[in-house]
C-alpha positions as CSV (number, residue, x, y, z in Angstrom):
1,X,47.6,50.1,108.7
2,X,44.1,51.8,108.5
3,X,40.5,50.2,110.0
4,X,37.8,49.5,107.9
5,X,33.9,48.2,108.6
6,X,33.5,44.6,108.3
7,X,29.7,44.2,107.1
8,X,30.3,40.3,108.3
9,X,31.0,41.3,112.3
10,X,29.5,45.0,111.8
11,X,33.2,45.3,113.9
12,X,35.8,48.3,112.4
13,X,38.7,46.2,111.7
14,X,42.5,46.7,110.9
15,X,43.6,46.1,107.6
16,X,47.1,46.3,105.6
17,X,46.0,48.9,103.0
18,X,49.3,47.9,100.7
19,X,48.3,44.3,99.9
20,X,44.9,42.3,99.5
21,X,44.6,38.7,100.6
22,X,45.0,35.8,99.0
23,X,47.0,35.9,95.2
24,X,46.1,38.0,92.0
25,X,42.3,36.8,90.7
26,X,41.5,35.6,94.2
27,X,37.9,36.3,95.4
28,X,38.1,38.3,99.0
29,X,35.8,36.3,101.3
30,X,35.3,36.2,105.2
31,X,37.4,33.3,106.5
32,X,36.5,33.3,110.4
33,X,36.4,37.2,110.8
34,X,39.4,38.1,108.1
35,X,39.5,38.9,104.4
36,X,41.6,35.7,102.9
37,X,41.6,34.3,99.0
38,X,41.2,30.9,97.8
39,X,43.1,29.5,94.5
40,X,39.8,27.7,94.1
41,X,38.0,30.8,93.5
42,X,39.4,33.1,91.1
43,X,37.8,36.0,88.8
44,X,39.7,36.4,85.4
45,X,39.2,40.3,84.6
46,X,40.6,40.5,81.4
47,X,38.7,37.1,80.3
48,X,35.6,37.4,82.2
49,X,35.7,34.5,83.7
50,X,34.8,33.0,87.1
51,X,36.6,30.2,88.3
52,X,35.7,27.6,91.0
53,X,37.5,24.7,92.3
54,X,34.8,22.9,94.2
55,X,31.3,22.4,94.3
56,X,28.2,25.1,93.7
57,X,25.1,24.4,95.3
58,X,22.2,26.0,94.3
59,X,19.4,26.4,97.2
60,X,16.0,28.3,96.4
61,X,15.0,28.5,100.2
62,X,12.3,25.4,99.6
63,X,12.8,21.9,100.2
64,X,15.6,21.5,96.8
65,X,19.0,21.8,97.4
66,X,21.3,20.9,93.6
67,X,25.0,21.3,93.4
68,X,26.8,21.5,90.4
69,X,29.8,19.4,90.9
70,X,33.4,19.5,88.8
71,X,33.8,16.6,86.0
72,X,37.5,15.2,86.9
73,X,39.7,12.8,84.8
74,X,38.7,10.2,87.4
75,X,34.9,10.2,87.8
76,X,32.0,11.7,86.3
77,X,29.7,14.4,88.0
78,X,25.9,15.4,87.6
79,X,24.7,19.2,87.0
80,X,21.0,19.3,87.6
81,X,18.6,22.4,88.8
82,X,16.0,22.9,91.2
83,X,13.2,23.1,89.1
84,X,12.4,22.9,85.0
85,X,13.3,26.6,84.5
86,X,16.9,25.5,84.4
87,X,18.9,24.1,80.8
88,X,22.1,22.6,80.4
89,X,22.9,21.8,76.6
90,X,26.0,20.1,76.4
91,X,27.4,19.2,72.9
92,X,28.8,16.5,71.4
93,X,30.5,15.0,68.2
94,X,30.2,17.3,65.0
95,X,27.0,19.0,63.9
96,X,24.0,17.5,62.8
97,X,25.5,13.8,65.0
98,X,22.7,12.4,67.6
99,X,24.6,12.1,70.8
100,X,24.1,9.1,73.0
101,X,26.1,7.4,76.0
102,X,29.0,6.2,75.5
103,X,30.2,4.7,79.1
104,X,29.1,7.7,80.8
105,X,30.2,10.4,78.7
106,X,28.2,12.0,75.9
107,X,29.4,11.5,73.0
108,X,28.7,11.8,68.7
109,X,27.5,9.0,66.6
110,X,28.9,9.4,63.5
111,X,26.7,6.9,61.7
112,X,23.6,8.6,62.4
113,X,23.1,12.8,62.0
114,X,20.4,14.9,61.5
115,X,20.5,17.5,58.3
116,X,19.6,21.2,58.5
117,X,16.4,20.1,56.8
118,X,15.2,17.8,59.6
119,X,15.9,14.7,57.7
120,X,17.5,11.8,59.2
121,X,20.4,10.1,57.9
122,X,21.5,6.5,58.9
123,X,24.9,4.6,57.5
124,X,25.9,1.5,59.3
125,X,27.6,-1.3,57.6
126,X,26.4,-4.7,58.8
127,X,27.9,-7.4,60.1
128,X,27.1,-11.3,60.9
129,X,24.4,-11.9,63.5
130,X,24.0,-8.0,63.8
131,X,21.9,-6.1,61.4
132,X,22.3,-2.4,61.4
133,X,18.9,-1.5,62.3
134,X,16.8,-3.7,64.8
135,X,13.2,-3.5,66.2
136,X,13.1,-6.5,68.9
137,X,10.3,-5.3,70.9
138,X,7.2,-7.7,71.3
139,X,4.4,-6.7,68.4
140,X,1.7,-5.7,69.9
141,X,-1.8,-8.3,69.2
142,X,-5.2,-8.1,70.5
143,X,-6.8,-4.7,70.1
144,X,-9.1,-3.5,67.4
145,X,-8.6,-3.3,63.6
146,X,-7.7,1.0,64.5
147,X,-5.3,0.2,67.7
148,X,-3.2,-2.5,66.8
149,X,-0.5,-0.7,64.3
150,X,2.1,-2.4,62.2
151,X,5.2,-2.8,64.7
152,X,7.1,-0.6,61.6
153,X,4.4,2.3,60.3
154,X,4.9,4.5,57.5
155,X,2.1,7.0,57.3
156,X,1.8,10.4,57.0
157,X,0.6,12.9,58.9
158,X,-3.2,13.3,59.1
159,X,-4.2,9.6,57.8
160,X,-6.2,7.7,59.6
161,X,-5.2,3.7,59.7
162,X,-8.2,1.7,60.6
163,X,-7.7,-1.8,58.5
164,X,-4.8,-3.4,60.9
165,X,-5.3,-7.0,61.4
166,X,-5.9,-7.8,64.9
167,X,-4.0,-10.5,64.9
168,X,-0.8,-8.1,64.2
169,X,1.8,-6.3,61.5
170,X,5.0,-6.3,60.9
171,X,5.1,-4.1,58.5
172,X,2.1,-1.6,57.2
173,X,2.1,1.6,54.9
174,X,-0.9,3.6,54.9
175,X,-0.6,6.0,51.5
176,X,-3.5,9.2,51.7
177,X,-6.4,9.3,49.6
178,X,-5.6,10.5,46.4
179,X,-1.9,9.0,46.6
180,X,-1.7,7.3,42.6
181,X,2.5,6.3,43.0
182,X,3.7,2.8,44.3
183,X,3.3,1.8,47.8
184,X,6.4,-0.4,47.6
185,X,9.1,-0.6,45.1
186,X,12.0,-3.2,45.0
187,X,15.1,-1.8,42.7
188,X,18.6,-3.1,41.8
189,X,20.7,0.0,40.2
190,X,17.9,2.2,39.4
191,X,15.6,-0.7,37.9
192,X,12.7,-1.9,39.0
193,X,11.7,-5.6,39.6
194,X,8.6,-5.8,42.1
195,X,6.2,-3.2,42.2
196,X,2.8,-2.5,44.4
197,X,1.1,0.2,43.1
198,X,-2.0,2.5,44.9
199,X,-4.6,0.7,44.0
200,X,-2.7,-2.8,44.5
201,X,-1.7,-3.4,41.5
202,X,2.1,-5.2,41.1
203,X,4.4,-5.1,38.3
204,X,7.2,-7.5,38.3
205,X,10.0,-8.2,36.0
206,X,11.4,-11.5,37.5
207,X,10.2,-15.1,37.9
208,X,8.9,-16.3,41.4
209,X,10.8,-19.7,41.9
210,X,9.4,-22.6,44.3
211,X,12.6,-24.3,45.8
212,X,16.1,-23.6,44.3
213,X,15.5,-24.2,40.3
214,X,11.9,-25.1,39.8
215,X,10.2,-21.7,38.7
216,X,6.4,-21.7,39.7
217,X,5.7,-19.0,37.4
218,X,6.9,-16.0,35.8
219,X,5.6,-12.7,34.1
220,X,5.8,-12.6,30.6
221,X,4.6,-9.8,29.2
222,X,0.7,-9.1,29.8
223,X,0.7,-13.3,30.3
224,X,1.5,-15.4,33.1
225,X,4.2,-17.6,31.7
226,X,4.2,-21.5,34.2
227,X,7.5,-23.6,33.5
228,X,9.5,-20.7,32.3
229,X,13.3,-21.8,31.0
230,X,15.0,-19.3,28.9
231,X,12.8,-16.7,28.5
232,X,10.4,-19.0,26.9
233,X,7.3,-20.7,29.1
234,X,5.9,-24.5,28.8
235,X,2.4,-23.0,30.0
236,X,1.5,-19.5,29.0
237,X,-2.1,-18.1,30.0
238,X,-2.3,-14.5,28.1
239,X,-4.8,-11.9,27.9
240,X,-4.4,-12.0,23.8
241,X,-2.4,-13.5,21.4
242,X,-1.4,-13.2,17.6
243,X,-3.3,-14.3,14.8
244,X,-5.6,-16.9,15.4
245,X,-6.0,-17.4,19.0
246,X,-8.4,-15.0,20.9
247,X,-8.1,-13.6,24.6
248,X,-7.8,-15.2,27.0
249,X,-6.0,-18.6,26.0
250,X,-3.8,-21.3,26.9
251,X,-0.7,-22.1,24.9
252,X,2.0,-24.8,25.2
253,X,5.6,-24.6,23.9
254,X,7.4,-27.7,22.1
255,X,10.9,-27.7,24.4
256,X,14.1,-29.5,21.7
257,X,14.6,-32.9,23.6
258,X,18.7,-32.4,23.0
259,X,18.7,-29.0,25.1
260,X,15.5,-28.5,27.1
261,X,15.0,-25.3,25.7
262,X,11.8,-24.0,23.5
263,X,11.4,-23.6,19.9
264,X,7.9,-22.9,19.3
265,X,4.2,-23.1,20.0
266,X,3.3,-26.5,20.2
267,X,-0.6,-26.3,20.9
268,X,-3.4,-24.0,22.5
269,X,-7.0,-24.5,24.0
270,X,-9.0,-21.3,22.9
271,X,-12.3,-20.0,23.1
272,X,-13.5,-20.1,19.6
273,X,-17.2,-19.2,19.8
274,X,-19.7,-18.8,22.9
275,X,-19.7,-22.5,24.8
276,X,-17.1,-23.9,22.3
277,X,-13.9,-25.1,22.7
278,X,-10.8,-25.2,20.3
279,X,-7.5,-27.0,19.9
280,X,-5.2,-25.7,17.4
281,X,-1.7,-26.1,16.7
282,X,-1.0,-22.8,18.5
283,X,-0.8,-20.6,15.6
284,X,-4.1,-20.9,12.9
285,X,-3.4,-24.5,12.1
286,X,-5.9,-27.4,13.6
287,X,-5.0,-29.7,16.8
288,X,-6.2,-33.0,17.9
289,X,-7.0,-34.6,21.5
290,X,-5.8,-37.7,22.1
291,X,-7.4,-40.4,24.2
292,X,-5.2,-43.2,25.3
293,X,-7.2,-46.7,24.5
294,X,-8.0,-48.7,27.5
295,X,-9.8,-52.4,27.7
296,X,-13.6,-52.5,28.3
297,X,-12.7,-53.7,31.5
298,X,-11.1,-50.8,32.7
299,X,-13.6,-48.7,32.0
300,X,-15.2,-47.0,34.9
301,X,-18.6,-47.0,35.9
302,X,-20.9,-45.3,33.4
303,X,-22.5,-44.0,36.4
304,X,-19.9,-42.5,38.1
305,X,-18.4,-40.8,35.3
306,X,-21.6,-39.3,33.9
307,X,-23.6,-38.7,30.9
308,X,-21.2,-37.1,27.9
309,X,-18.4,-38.6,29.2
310,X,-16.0,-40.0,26.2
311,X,-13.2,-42.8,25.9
312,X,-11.5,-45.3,23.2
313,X,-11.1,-49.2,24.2
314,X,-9.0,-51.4,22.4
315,X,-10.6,-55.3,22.6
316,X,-14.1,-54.4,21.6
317,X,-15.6,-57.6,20.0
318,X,-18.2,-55.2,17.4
319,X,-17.8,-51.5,16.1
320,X,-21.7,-51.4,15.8
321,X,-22.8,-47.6,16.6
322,X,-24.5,-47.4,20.2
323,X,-24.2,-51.3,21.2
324,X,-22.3,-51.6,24.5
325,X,-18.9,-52.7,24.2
326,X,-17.6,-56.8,24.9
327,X,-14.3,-57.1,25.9
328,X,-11.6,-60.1,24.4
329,X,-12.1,-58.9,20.5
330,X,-9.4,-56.5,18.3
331,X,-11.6,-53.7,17.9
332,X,-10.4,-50.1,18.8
333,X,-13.8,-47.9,18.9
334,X,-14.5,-44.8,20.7
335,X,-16.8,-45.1,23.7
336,X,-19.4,-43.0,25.6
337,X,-21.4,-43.0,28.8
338,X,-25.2,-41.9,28.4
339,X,-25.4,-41.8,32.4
340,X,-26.3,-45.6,32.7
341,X,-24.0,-47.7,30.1
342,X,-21.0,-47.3,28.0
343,X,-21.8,-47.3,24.2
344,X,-20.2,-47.3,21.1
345,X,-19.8,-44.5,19.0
């Protein structure tokens, strides 16, 4: 036995000099006056390691008291600190995974990482009546054309967006000035179909269909191609042609009755000299307009239709040049309205 000052009391106490309290890696404390040792407060030498078996509480003397509490199989715990100066990092899943909740534990998303160069990569399969990716917040309306952004925004960084509807966008890309690539490309293995490029200009290489078959036009070349079937158009408006036909014309196909499809240029309206119009065959041959005959009765009113307007009836009763036209005889004459009357010629 031997005595020994016990800072706790300031009292000289007897102590057994052969044999500490508690077990081996048992803190000493005071318990009531005497040294004892707790199994839920141990100190591991070799490891350097502290061990508690209860709660810490943290108390800076103010009005904050946190406790760090143990996380058993049963229940989870909250660690939190006095003030900002304290971090807790805890880690989750494999590196580069964002971490998220996953019934109260933390937990890796393995769809979703971040790579050592910042970049975000996102693989999620789909599946019915969930996409992968989903913005279902309300879009935002009603400001000016600056404030009301695109509910989806690519932009970046140091462009200024100041052409926004009002009214909303779903989706808006704002390139910088000087940006000459595409603002949207549409792809399938590498090749492109629909293009918008910086100065809105598109490129497609597809036909835009109205309904389920009927195509409502198609590219076709430097041409836009209306009726399309088989790579071939009914309707083609180009910017030039081949021999014969100048820019800008219009040019019809001749489709094979047996199989719908299109053998060759049928006929064209062209521009053939300033303020003059010409049919051809669609190649360098002539072409001819055809005016379905009508009675003298059906005509319409001379008046209505206007001066220079032109038309065949097929019961005239004379052929003489400029005399109006009498229904009930066998004559088929061309007809034209001077503004007031129809007249032959």
């Amino acid at each position: 036995m031997g005595v020994k000052f016990n800072p706790f009391t300031g009292n000289l106490d007897l102590i057994d000099t052969t044999a500490a309290a508690g077990a081996d890696t048992q803190v000493q404390y005071n318990n009531g006056g005497s040294l004892a040792g707790s199994a839920d407060l141990t100190w591991d030498d070799s490891g350097k390691e502290l061990g508690v078996g209860g709660d810490i509480n943290l108390d800076d003397g103010g009005t904050y008291e946190t406790t760090v509490q143990v996380v058993t199989p049963t229940a989870n715990r909250t660690i939190s600190f006095p003030d900002a100066t304290g971090t807790v990092a805890l880690v989750a899943g494999s590196t580069g995974q964002v971490t998220y909740n996953n019934a109260g534990a933390q937990a890796g998303l393995t769809s979703a990482n971040i790579g050592s160069t910042g970049e975000i990569n996102i693989s999620l399969a789909g599946a019915a009546s969930t996409p992968p990716v989903s913005f279902t917040g309300s879009w935002f309306t009603g400001g000016t054309a600056t404030t009301t952004k695109p509910q989806l925004l690519i932009e970046p960084t140091g462009t200024t967006s100041t052409a926004w509807s009002t009214s909303g966008t779903g989706l808006g890309v704002n390139a910088a000035s000087g940006f000459s690539g595409n603002l949207f490309d549409a792809q399938t293995n590498g090749t492109s179909f629909f293009s918008v490029g910086s100065v809105g200009n598109t490129s497609t290489a597809f036909a835009w269909r109205i309904g389920s078959n009927a195509v409502a036009w198609s590219p076709f070349g430097n041409a836009i191609a209306f009726g399309s079937q088989g790579g071939n158009p009914s309707l083609h408006l180009e910017g030039a042609f081949g021999a014969g036909l100048p820019r800008d014309s219009l040019l019809w196909w001749t489709p094979l009755p047996s199989t719908g499809a299109y053998s060759q240029r049928d006929i064209a309206l062209a521009r053939d000299s300033a303020n003059v119009l010409k049919v051809t065959n669609g190649s360098t041959g002539a072409g001819y307009i055809k005016q379905l005959p009508v009675l003298v009765s059906q005509l319409p009113a001379a008046a209505t239709v206007g001066a220079g307007t032109r038309g065949f009836v097929s019961d005239a009763t004379s052929t003489t040049f400029a005399a109006a036209p009498v229904g009930g005889g066998a004559n088929t004459v061309p007809v034209y309205s001077d503004g007031t009357n129809w007249l032959i010629g």
